[in-house]
N, C-alpha and C positions, 0 to 999 in steps of 0.2 A: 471301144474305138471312138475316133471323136467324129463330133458329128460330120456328116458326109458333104455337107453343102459348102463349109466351111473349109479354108485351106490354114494350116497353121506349119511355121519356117520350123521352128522345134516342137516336140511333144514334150506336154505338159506334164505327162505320166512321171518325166521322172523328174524331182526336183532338181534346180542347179543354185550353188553356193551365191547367198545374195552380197557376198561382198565381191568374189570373182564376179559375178555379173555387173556387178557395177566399174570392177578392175576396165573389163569389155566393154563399157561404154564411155568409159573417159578414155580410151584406146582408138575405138573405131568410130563413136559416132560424134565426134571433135564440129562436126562441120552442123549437125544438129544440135547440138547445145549452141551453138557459134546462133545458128538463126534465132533459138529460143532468146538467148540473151540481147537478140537486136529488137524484141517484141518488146513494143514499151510497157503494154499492159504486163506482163510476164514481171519485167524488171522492174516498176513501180510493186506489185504485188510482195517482189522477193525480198524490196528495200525494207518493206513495211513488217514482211513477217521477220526479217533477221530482228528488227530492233524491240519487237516482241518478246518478253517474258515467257517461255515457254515452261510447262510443267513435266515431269516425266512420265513416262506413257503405265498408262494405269488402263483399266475395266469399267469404266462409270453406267451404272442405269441413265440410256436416255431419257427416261422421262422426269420433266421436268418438276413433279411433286417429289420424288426421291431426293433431289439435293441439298434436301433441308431434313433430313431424316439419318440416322445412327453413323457414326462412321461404320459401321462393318459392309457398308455401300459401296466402299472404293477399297479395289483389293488392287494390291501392285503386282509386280509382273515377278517378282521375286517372292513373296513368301504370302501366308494367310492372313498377317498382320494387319489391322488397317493400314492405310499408305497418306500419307504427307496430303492436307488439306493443301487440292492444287492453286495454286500462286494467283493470287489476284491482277488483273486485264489493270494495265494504265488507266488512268480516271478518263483520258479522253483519246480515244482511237485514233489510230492516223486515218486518213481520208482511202486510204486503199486497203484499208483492214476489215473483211465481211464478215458477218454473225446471220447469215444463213438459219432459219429453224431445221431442225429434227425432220427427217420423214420418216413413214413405217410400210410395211409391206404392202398393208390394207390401203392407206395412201395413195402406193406407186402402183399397185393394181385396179385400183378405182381411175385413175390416169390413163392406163394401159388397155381397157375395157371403151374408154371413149375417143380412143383414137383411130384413124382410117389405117389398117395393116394389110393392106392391100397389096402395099408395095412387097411386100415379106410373104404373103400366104402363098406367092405360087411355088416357094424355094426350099419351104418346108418340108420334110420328113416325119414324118409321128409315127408310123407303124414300119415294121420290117416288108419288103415285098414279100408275095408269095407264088414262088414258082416250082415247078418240077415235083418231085416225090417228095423233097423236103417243106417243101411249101405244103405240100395236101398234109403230111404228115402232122404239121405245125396246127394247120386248122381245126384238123379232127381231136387232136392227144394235147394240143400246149393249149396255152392260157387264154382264158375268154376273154372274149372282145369287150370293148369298153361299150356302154349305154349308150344311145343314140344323143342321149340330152344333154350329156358329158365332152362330145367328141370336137364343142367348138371352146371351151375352157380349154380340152387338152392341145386344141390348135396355135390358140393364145401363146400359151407355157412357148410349145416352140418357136412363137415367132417373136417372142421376146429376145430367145436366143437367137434369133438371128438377126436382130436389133445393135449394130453399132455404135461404143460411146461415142455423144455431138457433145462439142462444146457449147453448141448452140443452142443446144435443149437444157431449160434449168434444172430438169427435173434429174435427168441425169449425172448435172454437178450434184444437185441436192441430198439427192442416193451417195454419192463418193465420200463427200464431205461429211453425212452420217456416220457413216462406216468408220472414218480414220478420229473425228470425236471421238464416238463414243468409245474406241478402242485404245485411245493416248489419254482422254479426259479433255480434251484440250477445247478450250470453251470459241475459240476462233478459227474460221476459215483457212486451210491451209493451201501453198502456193498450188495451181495447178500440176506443175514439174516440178523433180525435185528430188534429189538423193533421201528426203525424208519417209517418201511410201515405204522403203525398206524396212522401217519399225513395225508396220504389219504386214510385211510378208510380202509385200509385191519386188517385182525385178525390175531393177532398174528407174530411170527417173518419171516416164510415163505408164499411170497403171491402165490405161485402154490396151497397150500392146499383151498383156498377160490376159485380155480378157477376148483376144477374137477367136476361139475355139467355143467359147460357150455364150457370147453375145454380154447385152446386158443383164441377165438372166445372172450369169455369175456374181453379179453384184448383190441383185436382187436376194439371191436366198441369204448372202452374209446379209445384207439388212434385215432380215426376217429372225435370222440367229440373234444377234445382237438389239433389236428389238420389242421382240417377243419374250415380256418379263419372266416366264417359268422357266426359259431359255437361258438366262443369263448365269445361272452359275458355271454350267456347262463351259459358256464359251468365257467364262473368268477362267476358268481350269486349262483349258485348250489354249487360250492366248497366255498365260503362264506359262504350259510346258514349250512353248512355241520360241521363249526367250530363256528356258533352260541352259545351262553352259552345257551342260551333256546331250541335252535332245534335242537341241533348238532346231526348227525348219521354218519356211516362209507360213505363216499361214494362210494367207490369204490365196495362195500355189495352191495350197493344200485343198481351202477352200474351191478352190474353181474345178478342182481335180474332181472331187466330190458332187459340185453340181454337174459336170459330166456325168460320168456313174449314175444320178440320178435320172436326165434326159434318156442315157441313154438305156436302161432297165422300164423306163415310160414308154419307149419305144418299143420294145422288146414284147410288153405287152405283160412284161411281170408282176406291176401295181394298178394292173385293171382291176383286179379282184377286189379290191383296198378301195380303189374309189368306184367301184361301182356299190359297194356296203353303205357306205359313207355317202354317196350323191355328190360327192367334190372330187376333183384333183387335183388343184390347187395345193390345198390342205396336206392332201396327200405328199405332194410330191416335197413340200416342206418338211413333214416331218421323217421319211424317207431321207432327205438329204441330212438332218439332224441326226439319224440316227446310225447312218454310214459316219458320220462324223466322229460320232460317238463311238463306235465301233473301231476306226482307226485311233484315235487317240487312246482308247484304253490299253491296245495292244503296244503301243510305241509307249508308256508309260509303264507300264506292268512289267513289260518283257526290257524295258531299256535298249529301247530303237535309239539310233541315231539317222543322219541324212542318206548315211551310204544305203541302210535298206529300205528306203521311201521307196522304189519302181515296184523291188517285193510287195512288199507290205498293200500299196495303192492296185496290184492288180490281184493279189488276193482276196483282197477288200470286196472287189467288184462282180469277183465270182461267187462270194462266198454270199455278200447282201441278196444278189438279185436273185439268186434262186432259195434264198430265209428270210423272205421279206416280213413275215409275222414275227420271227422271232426277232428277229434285230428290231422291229418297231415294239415290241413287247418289250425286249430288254433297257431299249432306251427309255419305257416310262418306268420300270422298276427303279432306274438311277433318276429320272424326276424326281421320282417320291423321296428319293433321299433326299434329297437337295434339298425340298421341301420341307422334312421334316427336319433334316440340320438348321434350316433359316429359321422356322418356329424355335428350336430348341434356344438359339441366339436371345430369339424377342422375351422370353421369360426370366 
């Protein structure tokens, strides 16, 4: 279920067609793009990236020592091949054209640790209530409680999610702007609005609306996937099948789906065990969402899913992860090590 605090107009659970959804908003929200386009900054922005060079949307390592290293770095969204050394930026920018740096999880956590969440702690949720027969029941037979030391990290986590993208916080452009680089290749800032998010999976022209069911937090782990280098074949693999003719789905839907699922099995109380081993849950809840990730995409790859059985498929997922949380997190470093050891076998 999605989280309680939070109201959301459709459920994320099941995907919807990202070119109908967009059919739906050059349809009904005419009078919104209408104001968008009277916002100067918007329209100076839009001028500047149409006459922009773009590259096509590729996989790239954020980090910046990578881009000078093997082509087998940049993998396209069609095949294993190396992909087209992406197209060199004009010699001199236009004046509305940003180049933003990189952020990473560690970053936007360090950020999120020294800020006052005051406003957010009292709306949070983190543990299931406990009441009636089923509540005593839960206390004495289900899963133990998380560590006293642990329980203001796990308060964090949710009030991240209940954190709203601002335009007005850089950090949260910064976050956005990571995510859709490093998943197109694309060395420049792209417009805030804009029929373009649709190339990683968001609905529609603004990606905040896809994201108030799970906060900023949904952002957050795609930044964590995508820059967390052990991580990146994976989500080279997932953002390929994601632009498949036969399997394609939004990923980034996909993705938010997943950090749900995550929150909400945190909540539940089923990855106490995990970080109370561990002393983090942070970490936890990270690689938990990476490996429900992992989980869904094998099965939609393997078995040749398409969009129609994404509802399937996403509430299976969520029954199945949260009560095998050892194995799907065991299974997901089994398929690390591959990736690892395909990327060594490369380098010799």
């Amino acid at each position: 279920m999605m989280l309680e605090t939070l109201q959301q107009k459709e459920p994320l659970s099941e995907f919807v067609d990202v070119a109908e959804r967009n059919r739906k908003n050059q349809d009904h929200g005419v009078s919104r793009v209408d104001r968008l386009s009277q916002d100067e900054e918007f329209a100076a922005a839009q001028e500047e990236w149409d006459a922009v060079q773009c590259v096509e949307p590729i996989l790239r390592s954020p980090h910046k020592e990578d881009f000078h290293k093997s082509p087998k770095k940049y993998i396209d969204s069609s095949s294993s091949s190396p992909a087209k050394t992406p197209s060199k930026l004009p010699p001199v920018l236009p004046p509305a054209v940003r180049v933003t740096p990189h952020t990473d999880f560690d970053e936007v956590w360090d950020y999120f640790t020294r800020q006052d969440m005051s406003h957010v702690m009292g709306s949070i949720k983190p543990t299931l209530e406990q009441r009636g027969v089923n509540g005593l029941f839960r206390s004495l037979f289900g899963p133990k409680k998380l560590k006293a030391e642990l329980v203001e990290e796990r308060n964090l986590l949710f009030a991240i999610a209940q954190c709203q993208f601002d335009n007005s916080e850089p950090i949260h452009l910064q976050i956005l702007q990571t995510v859709y680089k490093v998943l197109t290749g694309t060395k420049i800032d792209c417009p805030r609005y804009g029929s373009h998010w649709d190339v990683i999976g968001f609905q529609g022209v603004d990606p905040a609306t896809d994201l108030r069911g799970v906060g900023l937090l949904g952002l957050v782990q795609a930044l964590h996937l995508l820059t967390h280098e052990p991580l990146l074949p994976l989500a080279r693999d997932v953002f390929r099948l994601s632009h498949d003719h036969h399997s394609q789905f939004p990923l980034m839907v996909l993705s938010i789906n997943v950090t749900r699922i995550s929150l909400q099995t945190l909540r539940e109380g089923y990855l106490n065990k995990e970080c109370n081993s561990r002393g983090n849950v942070r970490h936890v809840l990270n690689q938990f969402f990476t490996a429900v990730l992992f989980h869904i995409f094998w099965i939609w790859k393997t078995e040749s899913k398409t969009i129609k059985d994404s509802g399937f498929i996403i509430k299976d997922a969520e029954a199945y992860c949260k009560r095998n949380v050892k194995t799907v997190l065991q299974k997901l470093q089994v398929q690390l090590r591959k990736y690892s050891h395909t990327e060594e076998g490369h380098l010799v």
